[in-house]
C-alpha positions as CSV (number, residue, x, y, z in Angstrom):
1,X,2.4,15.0,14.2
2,X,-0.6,15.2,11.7
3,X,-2.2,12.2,10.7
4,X,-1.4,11.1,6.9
5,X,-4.7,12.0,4.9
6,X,-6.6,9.5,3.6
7,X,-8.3,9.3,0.3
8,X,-11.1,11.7,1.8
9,X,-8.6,14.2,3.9
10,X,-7.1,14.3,0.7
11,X,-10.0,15.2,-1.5
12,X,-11.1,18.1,0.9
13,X,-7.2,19.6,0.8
14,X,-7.3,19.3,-2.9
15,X,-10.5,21.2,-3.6
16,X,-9.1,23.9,-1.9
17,X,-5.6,23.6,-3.7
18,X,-3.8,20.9,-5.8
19,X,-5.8,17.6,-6.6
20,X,-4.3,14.3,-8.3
21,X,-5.3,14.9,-12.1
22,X,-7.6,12.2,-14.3
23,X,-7.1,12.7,-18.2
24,X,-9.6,14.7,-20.0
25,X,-11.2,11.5,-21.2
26,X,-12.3,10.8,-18.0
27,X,-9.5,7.7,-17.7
28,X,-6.5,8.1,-15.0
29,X,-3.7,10.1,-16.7
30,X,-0.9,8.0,-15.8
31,X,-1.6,6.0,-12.6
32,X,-2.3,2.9,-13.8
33,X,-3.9,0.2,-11.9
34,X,-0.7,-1.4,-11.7
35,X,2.7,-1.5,-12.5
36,X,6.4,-3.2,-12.7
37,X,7.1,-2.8,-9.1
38,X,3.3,-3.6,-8.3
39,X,1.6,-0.4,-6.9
40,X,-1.8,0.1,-6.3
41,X,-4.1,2.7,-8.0
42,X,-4.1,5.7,-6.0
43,X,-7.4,6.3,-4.2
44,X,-8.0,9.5,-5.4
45,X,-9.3,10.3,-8.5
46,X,-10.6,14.0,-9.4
47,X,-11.2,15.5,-12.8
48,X,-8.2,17.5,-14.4
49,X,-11.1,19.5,-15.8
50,X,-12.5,20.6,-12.5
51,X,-9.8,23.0,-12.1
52,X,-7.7,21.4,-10.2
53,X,-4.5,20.6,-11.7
54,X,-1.8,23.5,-10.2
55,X,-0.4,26.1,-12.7
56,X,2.6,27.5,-10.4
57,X,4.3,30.5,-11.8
58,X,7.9,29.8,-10.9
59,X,9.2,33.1,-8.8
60,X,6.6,34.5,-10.5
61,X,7.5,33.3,-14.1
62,X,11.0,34.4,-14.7
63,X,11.3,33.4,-18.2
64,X,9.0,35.6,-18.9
65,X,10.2,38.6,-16.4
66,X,12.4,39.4,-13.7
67,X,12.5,37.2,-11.1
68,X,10.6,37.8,-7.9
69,X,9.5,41.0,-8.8
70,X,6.0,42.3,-8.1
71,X,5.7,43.3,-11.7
72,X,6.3,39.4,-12.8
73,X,3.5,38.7,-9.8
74,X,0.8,41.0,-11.4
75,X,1.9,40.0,-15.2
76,X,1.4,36.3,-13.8
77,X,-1.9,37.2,-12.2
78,X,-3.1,38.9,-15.1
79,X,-2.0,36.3,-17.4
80,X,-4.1,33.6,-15.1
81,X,-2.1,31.3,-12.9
82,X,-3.5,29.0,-9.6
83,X,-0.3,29.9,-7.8
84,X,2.5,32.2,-7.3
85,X,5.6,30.2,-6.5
86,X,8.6,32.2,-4.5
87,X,11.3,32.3,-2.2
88,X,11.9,34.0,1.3
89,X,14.9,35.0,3.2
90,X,15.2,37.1,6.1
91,X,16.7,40.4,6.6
92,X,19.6,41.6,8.9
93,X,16.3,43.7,10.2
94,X,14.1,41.0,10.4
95,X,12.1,41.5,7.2
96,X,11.0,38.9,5.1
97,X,12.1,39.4,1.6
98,X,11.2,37.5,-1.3
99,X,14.3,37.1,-3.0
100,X,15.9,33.5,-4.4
101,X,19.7,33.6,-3.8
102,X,21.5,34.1,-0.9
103,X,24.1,36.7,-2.3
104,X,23.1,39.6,-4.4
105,X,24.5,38.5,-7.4
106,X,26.0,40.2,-9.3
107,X,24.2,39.2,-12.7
108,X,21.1,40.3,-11.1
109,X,21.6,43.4,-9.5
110,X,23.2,46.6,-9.5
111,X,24.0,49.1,-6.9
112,X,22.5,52.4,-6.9
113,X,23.6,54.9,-3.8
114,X,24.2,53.5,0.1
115,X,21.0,53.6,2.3
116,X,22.8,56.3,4.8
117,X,25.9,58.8,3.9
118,X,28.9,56.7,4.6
119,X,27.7,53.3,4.6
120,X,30.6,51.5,5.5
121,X,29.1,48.3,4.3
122,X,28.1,49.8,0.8
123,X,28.3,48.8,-2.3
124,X,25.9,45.8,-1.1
125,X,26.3,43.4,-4.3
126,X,28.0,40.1,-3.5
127,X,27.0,40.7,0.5
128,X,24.5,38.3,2.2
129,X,20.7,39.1,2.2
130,X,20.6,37.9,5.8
131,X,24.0,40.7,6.3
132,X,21.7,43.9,5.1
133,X,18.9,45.3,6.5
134,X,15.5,46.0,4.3
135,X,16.4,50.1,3.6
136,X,20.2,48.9,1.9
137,X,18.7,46.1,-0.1
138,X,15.8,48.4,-1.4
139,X,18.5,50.8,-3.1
140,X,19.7,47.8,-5.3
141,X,18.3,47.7,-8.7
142,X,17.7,44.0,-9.4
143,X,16.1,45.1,-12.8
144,X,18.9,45.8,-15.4
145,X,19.6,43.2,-18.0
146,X,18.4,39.9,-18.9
147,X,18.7,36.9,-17.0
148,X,21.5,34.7,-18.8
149,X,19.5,31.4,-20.1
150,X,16.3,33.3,-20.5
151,X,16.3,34.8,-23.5
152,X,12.4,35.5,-23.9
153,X,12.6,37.6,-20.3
154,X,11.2,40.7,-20.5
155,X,13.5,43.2,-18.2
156,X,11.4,44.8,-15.5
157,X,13.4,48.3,-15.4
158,X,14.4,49.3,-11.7
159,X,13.2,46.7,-10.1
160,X,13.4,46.7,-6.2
161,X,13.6,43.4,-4.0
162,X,9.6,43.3,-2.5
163,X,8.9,42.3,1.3
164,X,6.5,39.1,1.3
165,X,3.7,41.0,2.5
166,X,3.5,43.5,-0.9
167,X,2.7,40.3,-2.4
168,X,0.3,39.4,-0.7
169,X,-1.0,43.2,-1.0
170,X,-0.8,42.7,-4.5
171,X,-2.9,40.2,-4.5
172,X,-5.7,42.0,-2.5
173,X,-5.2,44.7,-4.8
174,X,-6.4,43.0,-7.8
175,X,-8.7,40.9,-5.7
176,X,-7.1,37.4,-6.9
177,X,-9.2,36.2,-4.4
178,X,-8.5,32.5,-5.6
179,X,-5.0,32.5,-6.6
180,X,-2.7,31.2,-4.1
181,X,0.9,31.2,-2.7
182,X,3.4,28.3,-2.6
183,X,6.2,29.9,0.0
184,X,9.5,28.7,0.0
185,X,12.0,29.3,3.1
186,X,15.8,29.2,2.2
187,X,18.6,30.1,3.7
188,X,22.4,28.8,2.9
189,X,23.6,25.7,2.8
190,X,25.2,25.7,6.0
191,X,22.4,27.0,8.1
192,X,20.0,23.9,6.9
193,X,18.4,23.2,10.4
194,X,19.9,25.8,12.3
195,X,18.7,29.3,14.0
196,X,18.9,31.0,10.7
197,X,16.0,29.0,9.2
198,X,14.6,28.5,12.4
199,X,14.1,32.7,12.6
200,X,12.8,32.6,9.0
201,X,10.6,30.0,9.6
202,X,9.4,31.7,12.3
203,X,8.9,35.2,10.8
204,X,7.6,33.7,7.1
205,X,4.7,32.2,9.2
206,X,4.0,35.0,11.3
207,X,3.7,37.0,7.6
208,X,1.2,34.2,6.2
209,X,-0.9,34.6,9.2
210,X,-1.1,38.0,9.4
211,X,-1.7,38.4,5.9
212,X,-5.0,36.9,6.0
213,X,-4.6,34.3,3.3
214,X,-3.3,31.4,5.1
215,X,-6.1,29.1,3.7
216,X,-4.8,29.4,0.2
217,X,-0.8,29.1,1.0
218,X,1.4,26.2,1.5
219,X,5.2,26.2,2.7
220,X,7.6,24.6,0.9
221,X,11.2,23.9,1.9
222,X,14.6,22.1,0.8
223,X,15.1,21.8,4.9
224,X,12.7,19.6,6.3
225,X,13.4,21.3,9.4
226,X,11.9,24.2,8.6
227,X,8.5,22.2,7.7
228,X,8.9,20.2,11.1
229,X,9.0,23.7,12.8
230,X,5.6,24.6,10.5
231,X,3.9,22.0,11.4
232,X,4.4,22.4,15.4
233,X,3.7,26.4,15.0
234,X,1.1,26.6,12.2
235,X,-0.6,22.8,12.3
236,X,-3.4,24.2,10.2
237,X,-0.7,25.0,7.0
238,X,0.0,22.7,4.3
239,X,3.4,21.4,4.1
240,X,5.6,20.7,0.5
241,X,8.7,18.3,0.9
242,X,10.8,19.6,-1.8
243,X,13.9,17.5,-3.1
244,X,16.7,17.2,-5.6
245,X,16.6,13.5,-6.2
246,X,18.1,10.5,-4.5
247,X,21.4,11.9,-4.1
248,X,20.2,14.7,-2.5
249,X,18.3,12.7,-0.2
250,X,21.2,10.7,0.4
251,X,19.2,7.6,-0.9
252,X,22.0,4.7,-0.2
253,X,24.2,6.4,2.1
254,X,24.2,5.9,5.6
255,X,23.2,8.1,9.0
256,X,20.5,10.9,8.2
257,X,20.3,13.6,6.4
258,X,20.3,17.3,7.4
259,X,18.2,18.2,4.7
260,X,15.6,15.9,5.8
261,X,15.5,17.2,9.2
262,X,17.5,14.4,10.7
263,X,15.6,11.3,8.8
264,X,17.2,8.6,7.4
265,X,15.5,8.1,3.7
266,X,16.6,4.9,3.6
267,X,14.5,3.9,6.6
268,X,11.5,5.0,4.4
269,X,12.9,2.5,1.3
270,X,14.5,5.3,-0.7
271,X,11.0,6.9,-0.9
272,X,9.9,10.5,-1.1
273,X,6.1,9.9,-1.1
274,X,7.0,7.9,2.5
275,X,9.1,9.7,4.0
276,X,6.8,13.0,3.3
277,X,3.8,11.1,4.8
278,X,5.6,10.1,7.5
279,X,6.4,13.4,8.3
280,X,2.9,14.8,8.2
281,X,3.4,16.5,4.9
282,X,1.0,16.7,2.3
283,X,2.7,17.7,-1.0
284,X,5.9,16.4,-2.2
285,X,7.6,18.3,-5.2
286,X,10.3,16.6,-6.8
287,X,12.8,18.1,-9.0
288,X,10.9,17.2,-12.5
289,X,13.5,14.7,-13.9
290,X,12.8,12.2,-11.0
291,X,9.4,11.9,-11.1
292,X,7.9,8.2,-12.2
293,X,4.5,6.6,-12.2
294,X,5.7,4.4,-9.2
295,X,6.3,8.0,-7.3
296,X,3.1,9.5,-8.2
297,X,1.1,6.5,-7.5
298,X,3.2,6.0,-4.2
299,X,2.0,9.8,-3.2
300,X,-1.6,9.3,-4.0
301,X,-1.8,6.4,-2.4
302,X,-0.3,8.1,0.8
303,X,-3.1,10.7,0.2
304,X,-0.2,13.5,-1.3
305,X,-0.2,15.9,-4.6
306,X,2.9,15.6,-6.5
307,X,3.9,18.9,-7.9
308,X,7.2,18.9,-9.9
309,X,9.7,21.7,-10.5
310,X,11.0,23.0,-12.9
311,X,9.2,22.2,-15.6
312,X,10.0,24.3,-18.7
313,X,9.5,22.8,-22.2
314,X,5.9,21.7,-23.5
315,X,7.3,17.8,-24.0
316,X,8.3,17.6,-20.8
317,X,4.9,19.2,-19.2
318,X,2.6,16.9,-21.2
319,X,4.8,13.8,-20.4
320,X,4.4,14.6,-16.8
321,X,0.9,15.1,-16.9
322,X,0.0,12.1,-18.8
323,X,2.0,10.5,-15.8
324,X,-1.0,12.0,-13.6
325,X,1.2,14.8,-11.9
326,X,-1.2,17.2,-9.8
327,X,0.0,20.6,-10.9
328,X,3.4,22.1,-12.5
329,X,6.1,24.5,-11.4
330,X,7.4,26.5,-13.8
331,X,9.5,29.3,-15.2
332,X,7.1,29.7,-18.5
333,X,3.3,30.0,-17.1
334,X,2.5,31.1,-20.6
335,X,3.6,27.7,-22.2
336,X,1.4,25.5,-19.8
337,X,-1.6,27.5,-19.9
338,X,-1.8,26.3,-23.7
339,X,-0.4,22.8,-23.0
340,X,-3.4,23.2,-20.4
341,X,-6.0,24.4,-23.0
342,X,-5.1,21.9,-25.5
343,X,-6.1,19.2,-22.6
344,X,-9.6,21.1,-22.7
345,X,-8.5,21.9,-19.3
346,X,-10.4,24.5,-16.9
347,X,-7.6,27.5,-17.0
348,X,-6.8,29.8,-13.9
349,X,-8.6,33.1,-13.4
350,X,-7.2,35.9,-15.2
351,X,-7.1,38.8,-12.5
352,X,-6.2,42.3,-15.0
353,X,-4.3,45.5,-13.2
């Protein structure tokens, strides 16, 4: 297990992705030297204008375009974002796909014509990702209509699903030699610590390595397990705890959780930040609405970024970073990059087709 960073470990993993933000002022945006249940300042304290605070472009920004697509990658990358957030499952081929849902869903896709004459498996909507191999999900069109609840999203016509690797190649294309990649491994519900994620963890991190840009991604998973496996099979990689809340975590319940890759939460006081530093982790990312001050100075005094998700209205963004969050997941890139500018925040680099 890796040791938890200190304040310095945690400085050098920052300048090279998300740091702990300090208002534009130059006084700690939200981590206050104390609070109601008594924590400490954190021990890390950068400058949000340094360009350091963590614009993620939720799979790729779909509020403003298809989901996952390579068009919504570039449109991201030419708009000016520190990361490109997204989702991985594995192929009945053993390709890594960057794709959110386990189904092809219906409201999302479209078949077109089977991969071979007589497909017996064909149409492919409603099957399992992990059921088709990379040639039948390719003839799907996932770029037809509007997402329902994103009314802004502009339609990416014909859209096909895009291996991990294209976005990486995407990336060398336009020389985003500073953008980076938050990778998320998924698979469903009832495969949470089994073979299924253990092949995907497997083949995601063979992809990141190969792809040359393993200093600028992290992985990032609902199953701990699939971190755990990271960590013994790519030390070098930073890890993100995601999670869904207390409940999810199982925060009062007894026995430990699957999700959590066998851990009890409770044996870490109900705490994210501890439990992730326990682990070895270095970035937990909390779904938005759970985040406090007592969490984020928790993290950084554990030596750990807190990145939330989703976070998609411009109240909620600046509440979280006056809190002193160290970057932002969300669906509307466009909408933090002016929250950022009105902070008189350094904004990503803008890398144009």
């Amino acid at each position: 297990m890796r040791h938890v960073l200190t304040a310095a470990a945690a400085a050098a993993l920052i300048a090279c992705m998300a740091s702990p933000a300090v208002a534009a002022d130059g006084t700690q945006a939200g981590t206050p030297s104390s609070n109601a249940a008594g924590t400490a300042t954190s021990a890390i304290k950068t400058n949000e204008r340094n360009g350091s605070f963590d614009l993620q472009s939720h799979r790729g920004g779909r509020g403003q375009w298809t989901e996952e697509s390579l068009a919504a990658f570039g449109n991201s990358l030419a708009l000016g974002v520190t990361t490109l957030e997204l989702d991985t499952h594995l192929t009945e081929d053993g390709k890594v796909v960057v794709w959110h849902d386990d189904t092809i869903q219906a409201n999302k896709c479209i078949d077109t014509v089977p991969a071979t004459a007589g497909d017996p498996e064909f149409p492919y909507v409603g099957r399992r990702v992990a059921d088709l191999s990379l040639a039948q999900l390719k003839t799907l069109n996932c770029g037809f209509k509007q997402l329902p609840g994103f009314p802004e999203q502009d339609v990416i016509e014909g859209n096909r699903i895009a291996e991990l690797k294209d976005v990486y190649q995407l990336a060398r294309d336009r020389k985003a030699d500073k953008v980076r990649f938050n990778v998320e491994t998924k698979v469903n519900d009832s495969e949470i610590g089994g073979a299924g994620m253990e092949s995907l963890t497997r083949a995601v991190v063979a992809e990141i390595e190969a792809s040359g840009m393993a200093d600028r991604t992290t992985l990032q998973s609902f199953d701990w397990s699939s971190l755990n496996l990271t960590r013994q099979i790519a030390p070098d990689l930073p890890l993100v705890a995601l999670s869904s809340g207390d409940a999810w975590m199982g925060v009062g319940k007894p026995g430990a959780s699957p999700n959590l890759g066998g851990i009890d939460i409770d044996d870490y006081d109900g705490s994210l930040p501890k439990a992730a530093a326990a682990q070895g982790y270095d970035v937990v990312s909390p779904t938005f609405s759970s985040v406090t001050p007592t969490m984020i100075a928790e993290a950084h005094d554990l030596g750990l970024a807190v990145i939330p998700w989703t976070v998609n209205t411009t109240a909620d963004m600046t509440r979280l970073m006056d809190m002193g969050v160290d970057g932002i997941i969300t669906d509307y890139p466009t909408r933090l990059r002016a929250v950022m500018e009105e902070r008189g925040l350094k904004l990503p680099k803008a890398y144009q087709g």
